[in-house]
PDB file of N, CA, C and O in Angstrom:
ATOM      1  N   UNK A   1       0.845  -1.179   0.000  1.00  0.00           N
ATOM      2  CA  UNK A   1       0.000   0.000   0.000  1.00  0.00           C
ATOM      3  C   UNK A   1       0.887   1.238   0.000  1.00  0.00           C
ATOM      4  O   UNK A   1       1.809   1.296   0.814  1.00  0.00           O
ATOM      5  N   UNK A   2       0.702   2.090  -0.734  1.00  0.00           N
ATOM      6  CA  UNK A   2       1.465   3.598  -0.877  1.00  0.00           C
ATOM      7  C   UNK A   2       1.348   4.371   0.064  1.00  0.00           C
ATOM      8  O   UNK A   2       0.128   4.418   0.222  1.00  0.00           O
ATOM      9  N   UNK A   3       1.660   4.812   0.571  1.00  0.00           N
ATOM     10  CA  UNK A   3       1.747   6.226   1.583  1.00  0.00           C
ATOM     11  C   UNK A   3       1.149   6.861   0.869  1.00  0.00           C
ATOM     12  O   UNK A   3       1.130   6.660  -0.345  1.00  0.00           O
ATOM     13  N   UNK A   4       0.385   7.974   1.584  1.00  0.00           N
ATOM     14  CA  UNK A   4      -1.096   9.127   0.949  1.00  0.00           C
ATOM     15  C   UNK A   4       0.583  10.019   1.078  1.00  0.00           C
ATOM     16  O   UNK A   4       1.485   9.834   1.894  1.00  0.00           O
ATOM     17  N   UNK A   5       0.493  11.053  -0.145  1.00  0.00           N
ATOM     18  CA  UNK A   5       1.101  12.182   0.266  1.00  0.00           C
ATOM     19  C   UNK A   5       1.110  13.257   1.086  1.00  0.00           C
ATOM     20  O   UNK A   5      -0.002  13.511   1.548  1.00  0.00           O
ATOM     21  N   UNK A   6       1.892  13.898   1.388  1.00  0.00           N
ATOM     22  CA  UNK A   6       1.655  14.867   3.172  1.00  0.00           C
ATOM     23  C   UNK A   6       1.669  16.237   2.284  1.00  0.00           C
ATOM     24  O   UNK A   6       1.977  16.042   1.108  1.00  0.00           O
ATOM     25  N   UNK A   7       1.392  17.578   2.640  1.00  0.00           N
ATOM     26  CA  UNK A   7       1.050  18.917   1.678  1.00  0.00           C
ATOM     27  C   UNK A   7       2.232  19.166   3.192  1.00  0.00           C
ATOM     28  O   UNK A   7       1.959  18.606   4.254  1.00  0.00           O
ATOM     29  N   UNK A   8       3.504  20.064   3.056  1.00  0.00           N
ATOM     30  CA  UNK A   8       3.752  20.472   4.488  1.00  0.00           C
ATOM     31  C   UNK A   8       3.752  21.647   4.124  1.00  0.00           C
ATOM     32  O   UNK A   8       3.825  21.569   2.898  1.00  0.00           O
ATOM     33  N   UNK A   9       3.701  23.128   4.519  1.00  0.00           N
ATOM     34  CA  UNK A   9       3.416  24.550   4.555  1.00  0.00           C
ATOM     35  C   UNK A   9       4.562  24.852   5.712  1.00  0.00           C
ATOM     36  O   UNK A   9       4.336  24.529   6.878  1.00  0.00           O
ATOM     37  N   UNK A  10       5.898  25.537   5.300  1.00  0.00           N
ATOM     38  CA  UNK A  10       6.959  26.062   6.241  1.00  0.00           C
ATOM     39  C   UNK A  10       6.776  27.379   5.978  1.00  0.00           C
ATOM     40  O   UNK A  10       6.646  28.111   4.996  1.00  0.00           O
ATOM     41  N   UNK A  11       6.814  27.473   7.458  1.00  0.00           N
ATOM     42  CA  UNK A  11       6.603  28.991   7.790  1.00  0.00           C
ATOM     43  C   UNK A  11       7.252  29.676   8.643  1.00  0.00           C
ATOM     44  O   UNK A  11       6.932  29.369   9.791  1.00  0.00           O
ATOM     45  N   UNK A  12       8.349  30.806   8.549  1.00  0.00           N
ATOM     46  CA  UNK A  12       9.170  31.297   9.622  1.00  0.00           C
ATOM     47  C   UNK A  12       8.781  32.730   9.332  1.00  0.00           C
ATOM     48  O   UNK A  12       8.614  33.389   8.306  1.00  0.00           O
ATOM     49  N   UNK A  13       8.657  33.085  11.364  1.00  0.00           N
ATOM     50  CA  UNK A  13       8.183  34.318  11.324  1.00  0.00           C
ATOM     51  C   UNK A  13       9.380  35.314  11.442  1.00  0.00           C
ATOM     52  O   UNK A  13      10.090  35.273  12.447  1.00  0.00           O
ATOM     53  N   UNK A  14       9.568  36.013  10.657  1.00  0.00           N
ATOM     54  CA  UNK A  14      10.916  37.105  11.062  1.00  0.00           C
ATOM     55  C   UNK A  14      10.472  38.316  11.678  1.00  0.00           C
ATOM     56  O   UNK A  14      11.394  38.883  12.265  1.00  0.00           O
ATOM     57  N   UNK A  15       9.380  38.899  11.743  1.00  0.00           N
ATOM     58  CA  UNK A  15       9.065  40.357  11.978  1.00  0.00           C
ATOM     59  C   UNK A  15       7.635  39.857  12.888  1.00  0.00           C
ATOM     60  O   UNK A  15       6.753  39.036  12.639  1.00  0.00           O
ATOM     61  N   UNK A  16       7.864  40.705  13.952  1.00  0.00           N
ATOM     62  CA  UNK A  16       7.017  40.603  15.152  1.00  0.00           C
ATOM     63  C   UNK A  16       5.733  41.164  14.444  1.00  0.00           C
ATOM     64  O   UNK A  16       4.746  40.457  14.650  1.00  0.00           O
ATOM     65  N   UNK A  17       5.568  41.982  13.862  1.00  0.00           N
ATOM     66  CA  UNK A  17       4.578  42.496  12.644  1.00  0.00           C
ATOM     67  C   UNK A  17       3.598  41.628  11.689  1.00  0.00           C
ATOM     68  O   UNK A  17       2.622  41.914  10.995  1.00  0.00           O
ATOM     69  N   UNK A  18       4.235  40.554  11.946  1.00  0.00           N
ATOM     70  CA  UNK A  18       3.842  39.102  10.826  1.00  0.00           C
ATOM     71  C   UNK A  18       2.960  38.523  11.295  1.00  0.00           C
ATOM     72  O   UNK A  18       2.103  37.890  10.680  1.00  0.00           O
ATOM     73  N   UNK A  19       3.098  38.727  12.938  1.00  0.00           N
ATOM     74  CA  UNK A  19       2.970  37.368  13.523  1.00  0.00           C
ATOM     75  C   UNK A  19       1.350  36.834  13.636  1.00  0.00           C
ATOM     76  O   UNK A  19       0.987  35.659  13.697  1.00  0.00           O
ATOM     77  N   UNK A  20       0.373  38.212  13.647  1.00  0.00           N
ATOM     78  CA  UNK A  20      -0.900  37.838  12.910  1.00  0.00           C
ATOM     79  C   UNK A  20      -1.414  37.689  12.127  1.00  0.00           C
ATOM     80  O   UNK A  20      -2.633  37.592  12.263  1.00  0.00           O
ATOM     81  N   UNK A  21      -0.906  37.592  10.998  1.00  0.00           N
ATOM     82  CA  UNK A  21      -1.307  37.274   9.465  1.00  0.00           C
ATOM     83  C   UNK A  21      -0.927  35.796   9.938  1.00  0.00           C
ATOM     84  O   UNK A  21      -1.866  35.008  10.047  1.00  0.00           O
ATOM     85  N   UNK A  22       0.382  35.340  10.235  1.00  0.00           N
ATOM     86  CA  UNK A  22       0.997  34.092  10.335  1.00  0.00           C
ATOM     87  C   UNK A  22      -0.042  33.130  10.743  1.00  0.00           C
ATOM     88  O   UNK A  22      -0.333  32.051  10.227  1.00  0.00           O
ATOM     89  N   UNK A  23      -0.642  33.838  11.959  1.00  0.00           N
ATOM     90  CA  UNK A  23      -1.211  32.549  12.763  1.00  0.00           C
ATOM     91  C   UNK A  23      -2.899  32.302  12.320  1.00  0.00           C
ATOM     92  O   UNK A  23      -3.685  31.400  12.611  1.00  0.00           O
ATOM     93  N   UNK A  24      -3.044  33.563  11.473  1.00  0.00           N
ATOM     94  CA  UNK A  24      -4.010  33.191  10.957  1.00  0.00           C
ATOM     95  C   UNK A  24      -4.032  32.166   9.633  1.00  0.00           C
ATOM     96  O   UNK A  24      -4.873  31.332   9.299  1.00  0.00           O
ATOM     97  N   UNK A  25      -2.687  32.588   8.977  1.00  0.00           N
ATOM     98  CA  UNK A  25      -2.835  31.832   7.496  1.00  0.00           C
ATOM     99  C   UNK A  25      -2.276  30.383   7.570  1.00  0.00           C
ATOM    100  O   UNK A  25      -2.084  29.673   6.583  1.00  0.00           O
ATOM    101  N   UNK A  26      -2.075  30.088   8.655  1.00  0.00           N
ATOM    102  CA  UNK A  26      -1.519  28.438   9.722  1.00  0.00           C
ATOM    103  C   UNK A  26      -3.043  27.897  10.061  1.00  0.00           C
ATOM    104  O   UNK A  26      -3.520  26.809   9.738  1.00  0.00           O
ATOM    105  N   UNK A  27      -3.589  28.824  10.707  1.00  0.00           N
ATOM    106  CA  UNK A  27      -5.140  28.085  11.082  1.00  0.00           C
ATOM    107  C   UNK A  27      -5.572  27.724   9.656  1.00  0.00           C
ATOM    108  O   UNK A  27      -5.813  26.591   9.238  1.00  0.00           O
ATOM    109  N   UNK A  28      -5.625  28.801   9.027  1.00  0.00           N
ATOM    110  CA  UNK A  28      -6.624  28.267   7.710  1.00  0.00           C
ATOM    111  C   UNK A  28      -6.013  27.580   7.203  1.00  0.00           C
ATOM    112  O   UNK A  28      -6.688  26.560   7.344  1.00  0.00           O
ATOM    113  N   UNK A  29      -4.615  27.107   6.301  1.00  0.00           N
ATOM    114  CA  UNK A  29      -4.284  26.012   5.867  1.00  0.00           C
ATOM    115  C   UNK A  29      -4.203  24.855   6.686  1.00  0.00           C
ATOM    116  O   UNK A  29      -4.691  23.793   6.302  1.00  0.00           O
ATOM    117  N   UNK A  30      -3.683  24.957   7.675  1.00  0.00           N
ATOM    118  CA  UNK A  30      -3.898  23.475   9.156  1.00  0.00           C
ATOM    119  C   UNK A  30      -5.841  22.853   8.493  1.00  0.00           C
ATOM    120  O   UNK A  30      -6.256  21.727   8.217  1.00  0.00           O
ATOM    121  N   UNK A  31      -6.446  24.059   8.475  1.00  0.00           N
ATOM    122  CA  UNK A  31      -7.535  23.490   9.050  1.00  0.00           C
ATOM    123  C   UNK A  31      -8.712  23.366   7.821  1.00  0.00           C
ATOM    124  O   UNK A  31      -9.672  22.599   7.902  1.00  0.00           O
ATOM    125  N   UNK A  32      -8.507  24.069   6.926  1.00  0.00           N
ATOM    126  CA  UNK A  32      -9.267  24.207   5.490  1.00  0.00           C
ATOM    127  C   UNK A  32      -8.589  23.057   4.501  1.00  0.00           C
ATOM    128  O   UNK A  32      -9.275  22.404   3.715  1.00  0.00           O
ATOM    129  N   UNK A  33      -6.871  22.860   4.667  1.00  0.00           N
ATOM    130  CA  UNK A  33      -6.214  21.815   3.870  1.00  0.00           C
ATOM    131  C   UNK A  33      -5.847  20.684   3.997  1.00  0.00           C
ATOM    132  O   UNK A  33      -5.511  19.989   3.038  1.00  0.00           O
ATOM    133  N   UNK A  34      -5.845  20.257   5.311  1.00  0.00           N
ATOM    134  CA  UNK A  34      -5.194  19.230   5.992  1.00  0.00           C
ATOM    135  C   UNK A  34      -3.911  18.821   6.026  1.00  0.00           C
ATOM    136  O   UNK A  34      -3.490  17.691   6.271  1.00  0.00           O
ATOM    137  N   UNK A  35      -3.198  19.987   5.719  1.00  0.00           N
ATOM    138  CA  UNK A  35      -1.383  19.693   5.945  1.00  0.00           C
ATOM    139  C   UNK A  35      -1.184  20.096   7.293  1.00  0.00           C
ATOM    140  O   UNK A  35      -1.906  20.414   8.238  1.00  0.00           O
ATOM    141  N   UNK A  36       0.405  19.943   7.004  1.00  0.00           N
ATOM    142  CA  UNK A  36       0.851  19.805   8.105  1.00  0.00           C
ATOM    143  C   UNK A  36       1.477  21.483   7.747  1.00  0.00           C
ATOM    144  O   UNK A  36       1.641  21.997   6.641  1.00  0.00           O
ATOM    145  N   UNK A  37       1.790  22.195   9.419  1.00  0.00           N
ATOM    146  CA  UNK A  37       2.000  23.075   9.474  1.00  0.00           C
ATOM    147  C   UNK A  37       3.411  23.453   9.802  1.00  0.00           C
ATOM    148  O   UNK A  37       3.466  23.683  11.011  1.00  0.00           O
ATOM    149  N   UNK A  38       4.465  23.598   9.279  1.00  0.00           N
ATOM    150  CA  UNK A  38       5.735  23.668  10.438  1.00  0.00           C
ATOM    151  C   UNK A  38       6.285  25.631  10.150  1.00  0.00           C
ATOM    152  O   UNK A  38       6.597  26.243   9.128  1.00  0.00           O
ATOM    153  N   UNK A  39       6.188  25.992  11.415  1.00  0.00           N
ATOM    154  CA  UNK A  39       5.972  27.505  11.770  1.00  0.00           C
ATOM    155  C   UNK A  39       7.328  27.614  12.821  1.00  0.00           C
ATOM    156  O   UNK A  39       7.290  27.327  14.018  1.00  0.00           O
ATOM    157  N   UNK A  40       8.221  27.975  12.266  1.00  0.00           N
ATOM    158  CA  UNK A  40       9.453  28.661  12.924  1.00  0.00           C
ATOM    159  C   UNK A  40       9.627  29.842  13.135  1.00  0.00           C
ATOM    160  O   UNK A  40       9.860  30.739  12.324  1.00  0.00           O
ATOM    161  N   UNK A  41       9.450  29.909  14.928  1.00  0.00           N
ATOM    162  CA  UNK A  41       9.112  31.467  15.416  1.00  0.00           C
ATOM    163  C   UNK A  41      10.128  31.644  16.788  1.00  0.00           C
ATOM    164  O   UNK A  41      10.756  30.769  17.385  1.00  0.00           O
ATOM    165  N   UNK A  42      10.062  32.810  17.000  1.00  0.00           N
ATOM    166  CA  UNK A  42      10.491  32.941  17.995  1.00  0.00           C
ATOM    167  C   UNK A  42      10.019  33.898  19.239  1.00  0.00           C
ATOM    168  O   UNK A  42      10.506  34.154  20.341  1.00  0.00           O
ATOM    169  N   UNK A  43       8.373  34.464  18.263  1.00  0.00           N
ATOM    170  CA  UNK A  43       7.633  34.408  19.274  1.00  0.00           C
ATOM    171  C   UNK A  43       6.732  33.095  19.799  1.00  0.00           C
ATOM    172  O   UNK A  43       5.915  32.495  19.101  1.00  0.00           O
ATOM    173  N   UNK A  44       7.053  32.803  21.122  1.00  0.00           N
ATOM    174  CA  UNK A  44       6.239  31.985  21.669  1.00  0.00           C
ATOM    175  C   UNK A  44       4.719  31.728  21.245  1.00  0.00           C
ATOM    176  O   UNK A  44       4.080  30.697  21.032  1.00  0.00           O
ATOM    177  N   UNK A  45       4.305  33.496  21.197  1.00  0.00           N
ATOM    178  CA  UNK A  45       2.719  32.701  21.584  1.00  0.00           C
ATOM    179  C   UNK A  45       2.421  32.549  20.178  1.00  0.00           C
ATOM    180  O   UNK A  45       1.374  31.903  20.137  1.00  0.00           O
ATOM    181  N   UNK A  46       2.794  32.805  19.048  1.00  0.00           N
ATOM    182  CA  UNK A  46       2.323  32.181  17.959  1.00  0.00           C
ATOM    183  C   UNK A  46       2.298  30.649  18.164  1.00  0.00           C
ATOM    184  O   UNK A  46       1.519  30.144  17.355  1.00  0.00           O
ATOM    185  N   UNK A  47       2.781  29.900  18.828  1.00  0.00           N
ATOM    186  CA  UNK A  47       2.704  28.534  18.866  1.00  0.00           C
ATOM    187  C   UNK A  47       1.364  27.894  19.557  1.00  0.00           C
ATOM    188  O   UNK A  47       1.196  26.675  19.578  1.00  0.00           O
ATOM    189  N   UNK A  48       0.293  28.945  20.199  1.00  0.00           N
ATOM    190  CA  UNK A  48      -0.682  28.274  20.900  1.00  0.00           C
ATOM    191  C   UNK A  48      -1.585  27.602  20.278  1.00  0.00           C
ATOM    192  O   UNK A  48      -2.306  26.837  20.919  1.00  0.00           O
ATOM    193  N   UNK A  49      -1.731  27.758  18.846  1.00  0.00           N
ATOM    194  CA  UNK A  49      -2.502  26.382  18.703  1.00  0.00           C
ATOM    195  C   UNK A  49      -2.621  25.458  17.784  1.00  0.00           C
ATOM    196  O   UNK A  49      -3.548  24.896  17.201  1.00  0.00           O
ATOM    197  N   UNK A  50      -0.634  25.401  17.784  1.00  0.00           N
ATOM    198  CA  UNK A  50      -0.113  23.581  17.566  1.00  0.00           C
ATOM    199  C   UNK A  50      -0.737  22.662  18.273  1.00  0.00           C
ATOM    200  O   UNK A  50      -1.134  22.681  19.438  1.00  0.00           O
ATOM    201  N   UNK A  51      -0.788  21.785  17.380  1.00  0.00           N
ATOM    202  CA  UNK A  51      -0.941  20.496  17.913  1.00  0.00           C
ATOM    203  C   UNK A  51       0.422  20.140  18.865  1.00  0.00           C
ATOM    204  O   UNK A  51       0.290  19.879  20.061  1.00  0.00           O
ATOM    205  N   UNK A  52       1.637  20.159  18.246  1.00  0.00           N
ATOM    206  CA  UNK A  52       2.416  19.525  19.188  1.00  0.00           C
ATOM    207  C   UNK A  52       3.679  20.859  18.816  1.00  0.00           C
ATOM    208  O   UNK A  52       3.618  21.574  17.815  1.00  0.00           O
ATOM    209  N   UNK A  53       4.642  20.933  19.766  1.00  0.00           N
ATOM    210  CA  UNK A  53       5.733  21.969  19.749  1.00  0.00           C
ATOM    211  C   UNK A  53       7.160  21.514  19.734  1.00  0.00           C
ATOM    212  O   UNK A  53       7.417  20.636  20.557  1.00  0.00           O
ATOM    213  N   UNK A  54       7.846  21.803  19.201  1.00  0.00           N
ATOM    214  CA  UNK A  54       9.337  21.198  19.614  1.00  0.00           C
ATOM    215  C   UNK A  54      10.157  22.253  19.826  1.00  0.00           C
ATOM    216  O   UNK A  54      10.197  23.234  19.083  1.00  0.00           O
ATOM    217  N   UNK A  55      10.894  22.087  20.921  1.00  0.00           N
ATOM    218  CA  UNK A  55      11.905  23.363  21.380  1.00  0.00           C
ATOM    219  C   UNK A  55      12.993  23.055  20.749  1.00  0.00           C
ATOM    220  O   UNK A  55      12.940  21.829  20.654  1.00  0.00           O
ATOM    221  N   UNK A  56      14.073  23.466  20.195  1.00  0.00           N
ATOM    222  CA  UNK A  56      15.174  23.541  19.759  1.00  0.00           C
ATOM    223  C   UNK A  56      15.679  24.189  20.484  1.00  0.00           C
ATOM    224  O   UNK A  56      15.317  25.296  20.883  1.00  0.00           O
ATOM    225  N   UNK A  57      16.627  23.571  20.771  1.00  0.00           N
ATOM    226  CA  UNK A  57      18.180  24.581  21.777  1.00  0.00           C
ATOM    227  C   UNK A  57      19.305  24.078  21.221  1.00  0.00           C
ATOM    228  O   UNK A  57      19.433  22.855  21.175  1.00  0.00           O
ATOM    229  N   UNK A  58      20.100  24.752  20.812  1.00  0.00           N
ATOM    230  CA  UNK A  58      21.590  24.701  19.972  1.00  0.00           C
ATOM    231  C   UNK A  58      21.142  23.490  18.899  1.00  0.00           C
ATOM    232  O   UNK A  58      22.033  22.641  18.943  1.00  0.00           O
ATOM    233  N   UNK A  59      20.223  23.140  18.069  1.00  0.00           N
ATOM    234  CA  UNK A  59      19.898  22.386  17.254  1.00  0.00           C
ATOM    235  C   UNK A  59      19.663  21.201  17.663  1.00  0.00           C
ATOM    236  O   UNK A  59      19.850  20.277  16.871  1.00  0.00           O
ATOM    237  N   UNK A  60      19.215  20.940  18.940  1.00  0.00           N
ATOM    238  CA  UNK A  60      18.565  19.512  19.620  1.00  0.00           C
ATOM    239  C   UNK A  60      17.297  19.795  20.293  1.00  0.00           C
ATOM    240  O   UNK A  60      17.212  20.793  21.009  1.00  0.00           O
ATOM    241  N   UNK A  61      16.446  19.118  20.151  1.00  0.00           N
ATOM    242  CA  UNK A  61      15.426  19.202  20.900  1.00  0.00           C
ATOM    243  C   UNK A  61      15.365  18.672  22.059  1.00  0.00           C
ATOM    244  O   UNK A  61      15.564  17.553  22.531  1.00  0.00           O
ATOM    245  N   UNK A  62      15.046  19.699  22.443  1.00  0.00           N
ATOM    246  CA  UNK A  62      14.738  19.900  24.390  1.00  0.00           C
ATOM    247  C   UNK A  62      13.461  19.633  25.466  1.00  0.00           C
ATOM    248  O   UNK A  62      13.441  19.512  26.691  1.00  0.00           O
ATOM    249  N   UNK A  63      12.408  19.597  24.434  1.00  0.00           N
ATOM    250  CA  UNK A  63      11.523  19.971  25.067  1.00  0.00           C
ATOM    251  C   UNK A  63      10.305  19.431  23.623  1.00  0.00           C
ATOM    252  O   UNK A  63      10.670  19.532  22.452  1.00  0.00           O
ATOM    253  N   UNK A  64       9.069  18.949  23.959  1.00  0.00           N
ATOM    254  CA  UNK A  64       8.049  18.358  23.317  1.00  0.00           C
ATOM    255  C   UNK A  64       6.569  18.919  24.246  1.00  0.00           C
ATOM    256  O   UNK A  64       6.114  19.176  25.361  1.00  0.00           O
ATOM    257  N   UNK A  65       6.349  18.870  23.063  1.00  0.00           N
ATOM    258  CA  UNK A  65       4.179  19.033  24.322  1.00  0.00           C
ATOM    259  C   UNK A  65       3.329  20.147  23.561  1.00  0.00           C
ATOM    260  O   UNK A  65       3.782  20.808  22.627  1.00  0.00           O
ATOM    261  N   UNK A  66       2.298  20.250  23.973  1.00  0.00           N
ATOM    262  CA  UNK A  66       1.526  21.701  23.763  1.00  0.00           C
ATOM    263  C   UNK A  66       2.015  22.621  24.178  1.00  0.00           C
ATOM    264  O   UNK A  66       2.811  22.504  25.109  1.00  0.00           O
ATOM    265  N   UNK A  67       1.742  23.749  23.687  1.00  0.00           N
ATOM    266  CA  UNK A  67       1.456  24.932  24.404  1.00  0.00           C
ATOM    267  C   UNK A  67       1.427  25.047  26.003  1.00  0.00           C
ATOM    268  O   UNK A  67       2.374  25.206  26.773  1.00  0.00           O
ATOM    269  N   UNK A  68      -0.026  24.911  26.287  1.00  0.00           N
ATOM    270  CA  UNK A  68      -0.160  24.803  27.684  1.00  0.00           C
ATOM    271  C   UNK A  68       0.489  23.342  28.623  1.00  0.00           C
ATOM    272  O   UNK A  68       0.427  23.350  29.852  1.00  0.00           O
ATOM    273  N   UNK A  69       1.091  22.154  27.861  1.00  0.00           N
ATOM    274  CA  UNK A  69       1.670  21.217  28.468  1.00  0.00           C
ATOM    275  C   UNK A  69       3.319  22.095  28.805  1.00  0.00           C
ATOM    276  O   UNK A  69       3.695  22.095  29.978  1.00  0.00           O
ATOM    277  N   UNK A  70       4.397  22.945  27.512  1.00  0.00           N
ATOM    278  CA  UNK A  70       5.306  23.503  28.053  1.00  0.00           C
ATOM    279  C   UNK A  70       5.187  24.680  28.909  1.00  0.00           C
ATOM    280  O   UNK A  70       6.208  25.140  29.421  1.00  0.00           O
ATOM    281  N   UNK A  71       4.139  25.172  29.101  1.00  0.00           N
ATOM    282  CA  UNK A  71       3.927  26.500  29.981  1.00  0.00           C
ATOM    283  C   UNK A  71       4.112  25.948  31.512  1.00  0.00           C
ATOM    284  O   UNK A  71       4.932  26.477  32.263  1.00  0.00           O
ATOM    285  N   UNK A  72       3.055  24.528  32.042  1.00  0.00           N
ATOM    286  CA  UNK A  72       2.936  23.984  32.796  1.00  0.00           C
ATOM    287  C   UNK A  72       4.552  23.661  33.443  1.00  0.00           C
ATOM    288  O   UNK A  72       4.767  23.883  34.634  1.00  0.00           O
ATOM    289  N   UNK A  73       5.815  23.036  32.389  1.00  0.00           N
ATOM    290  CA  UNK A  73       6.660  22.222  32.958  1.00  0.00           C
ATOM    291  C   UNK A  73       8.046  23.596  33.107  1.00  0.00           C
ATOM    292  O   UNK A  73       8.179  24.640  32.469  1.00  0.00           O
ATOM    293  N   UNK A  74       9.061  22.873  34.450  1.00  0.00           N
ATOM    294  CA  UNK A  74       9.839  23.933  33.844  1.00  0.00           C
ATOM    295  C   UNK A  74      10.867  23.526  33.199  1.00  0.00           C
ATOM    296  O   UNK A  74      11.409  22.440  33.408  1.00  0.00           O
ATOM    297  N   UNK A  75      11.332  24.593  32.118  1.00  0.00           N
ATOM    298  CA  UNK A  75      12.217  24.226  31.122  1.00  0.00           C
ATOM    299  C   UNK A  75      12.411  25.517  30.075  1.00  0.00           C
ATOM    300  O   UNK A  75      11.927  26.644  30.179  1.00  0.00           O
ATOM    301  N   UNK A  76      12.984  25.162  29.387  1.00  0.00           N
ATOM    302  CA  UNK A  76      13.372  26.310  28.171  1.00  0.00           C
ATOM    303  C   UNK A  76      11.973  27.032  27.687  1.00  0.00           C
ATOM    304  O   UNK A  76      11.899  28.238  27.920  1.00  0.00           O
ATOM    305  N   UNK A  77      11.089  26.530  27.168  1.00  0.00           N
ATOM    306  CA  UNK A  77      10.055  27.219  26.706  1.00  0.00           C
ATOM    307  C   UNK A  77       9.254  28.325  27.693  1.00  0.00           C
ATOM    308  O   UNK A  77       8.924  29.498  27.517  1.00  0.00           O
ATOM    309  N   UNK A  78       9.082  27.274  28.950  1.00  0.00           N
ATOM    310  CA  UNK A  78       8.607  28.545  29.682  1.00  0.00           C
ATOM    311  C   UNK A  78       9.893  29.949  30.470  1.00  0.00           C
ATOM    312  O   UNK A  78       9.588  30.996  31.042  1.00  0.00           O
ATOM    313  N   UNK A  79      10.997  29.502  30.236  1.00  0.00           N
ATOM    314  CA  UNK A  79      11.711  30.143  30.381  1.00  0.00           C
ATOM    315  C   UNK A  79      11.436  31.512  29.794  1.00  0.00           C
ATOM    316  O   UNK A  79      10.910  32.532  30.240  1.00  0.00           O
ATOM    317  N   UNK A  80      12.079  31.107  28.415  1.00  0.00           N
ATOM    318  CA  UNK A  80      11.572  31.861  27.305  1.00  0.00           C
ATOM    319  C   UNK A  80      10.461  32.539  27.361  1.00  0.00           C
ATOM    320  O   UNK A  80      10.385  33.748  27.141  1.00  0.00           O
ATOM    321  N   UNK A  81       9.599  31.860  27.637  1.00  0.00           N
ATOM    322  CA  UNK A  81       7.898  32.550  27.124  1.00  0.00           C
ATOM    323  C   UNK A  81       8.195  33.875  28.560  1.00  0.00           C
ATOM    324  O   UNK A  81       8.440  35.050  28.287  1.00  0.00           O
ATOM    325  N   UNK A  82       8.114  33.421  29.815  1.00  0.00           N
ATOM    326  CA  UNK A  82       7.863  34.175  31.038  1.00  0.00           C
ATOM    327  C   UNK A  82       9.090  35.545  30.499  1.00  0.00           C
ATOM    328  O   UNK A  82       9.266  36.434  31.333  1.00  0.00           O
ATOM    329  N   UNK A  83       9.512  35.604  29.771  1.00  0.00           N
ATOM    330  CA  UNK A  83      10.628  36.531  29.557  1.00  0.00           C
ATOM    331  C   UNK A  83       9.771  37.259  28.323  1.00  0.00           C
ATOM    332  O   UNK A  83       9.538  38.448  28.546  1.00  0.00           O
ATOM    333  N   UNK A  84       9.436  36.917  27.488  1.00  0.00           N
ATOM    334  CA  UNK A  84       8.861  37.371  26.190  1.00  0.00           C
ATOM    335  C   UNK A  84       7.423  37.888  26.905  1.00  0.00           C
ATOM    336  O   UNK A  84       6.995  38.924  26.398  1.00  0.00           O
ATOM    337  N   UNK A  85       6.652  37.360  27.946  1.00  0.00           N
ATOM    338  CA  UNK A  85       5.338  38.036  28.756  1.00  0.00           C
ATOM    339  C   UNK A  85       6.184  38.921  29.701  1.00  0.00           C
ATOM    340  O   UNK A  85       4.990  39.155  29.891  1.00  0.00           O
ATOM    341  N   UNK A  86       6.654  39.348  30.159  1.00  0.00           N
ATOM    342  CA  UNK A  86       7.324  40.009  31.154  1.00  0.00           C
ATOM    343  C   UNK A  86       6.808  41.735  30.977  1.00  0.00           C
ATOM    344  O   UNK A  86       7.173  42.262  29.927  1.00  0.00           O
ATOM    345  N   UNK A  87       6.204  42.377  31.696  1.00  0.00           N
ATOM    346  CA  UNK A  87       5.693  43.605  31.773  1.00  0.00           C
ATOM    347  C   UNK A  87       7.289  44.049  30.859  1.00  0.00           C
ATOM    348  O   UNK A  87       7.967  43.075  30.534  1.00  0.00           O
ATOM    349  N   UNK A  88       7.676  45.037  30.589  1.00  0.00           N
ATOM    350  CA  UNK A  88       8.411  46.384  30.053  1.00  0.00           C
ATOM    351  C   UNK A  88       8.443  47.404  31.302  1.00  0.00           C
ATOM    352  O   UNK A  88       7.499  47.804  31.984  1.00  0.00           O
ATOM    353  N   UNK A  89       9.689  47.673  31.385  1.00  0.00           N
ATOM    354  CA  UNK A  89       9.857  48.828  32.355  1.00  0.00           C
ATOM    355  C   UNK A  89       9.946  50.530  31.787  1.00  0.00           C
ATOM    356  O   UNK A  89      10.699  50.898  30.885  1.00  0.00           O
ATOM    357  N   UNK A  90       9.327  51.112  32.282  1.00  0.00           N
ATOM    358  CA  UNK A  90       9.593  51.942  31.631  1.00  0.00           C
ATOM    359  C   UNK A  90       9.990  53.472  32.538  1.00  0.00           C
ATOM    360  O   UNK A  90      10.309  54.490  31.922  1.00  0.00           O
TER     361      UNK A  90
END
């Protein structure tokens, strides 16, 4: 039996400016096409609603789960994230 072909849609966000067009045009292909989505960001919360997340640190992965499963544990992501939410001083 053949393997069905996979559609994958890569997507890296460079400009904090992007990052809502991004997560909108991820929902609608995720969810209107049935591919797969792979979205390289480095804002966090664009990632809230993967199915699954992978942290990369120096090119190994560190860290696996949802959204709210890496927020929950501690580790790099929530590291990260609690730094990227962090009020601004001003």
């Amino acid at each position: 039996m053949a393997a069905a072909a996979t559609t994958v849609l890569v997507v890296r966000t460079v400009n904090a400016a992007l990052t809502g067009s991004v997560r909108a045009a991820g929902r609608l292909f995720a969810t209107r096409l049935y591919i797969t989505a792979l979205v390289i960001t480095h804002r966090l919360a664009n990632t809230r609603a993967a199915d699954r997340i992978m942290v990369l640190d120096h090119g190994r992965v560190v860290q696996t789960g949802t959204y709210d499963e890496l927020r929950s544990q501690r580790g790099l992501f929530k590291e990260l994230h609690d730094l990227q939410e962090a009020p601004v001083a001003r």
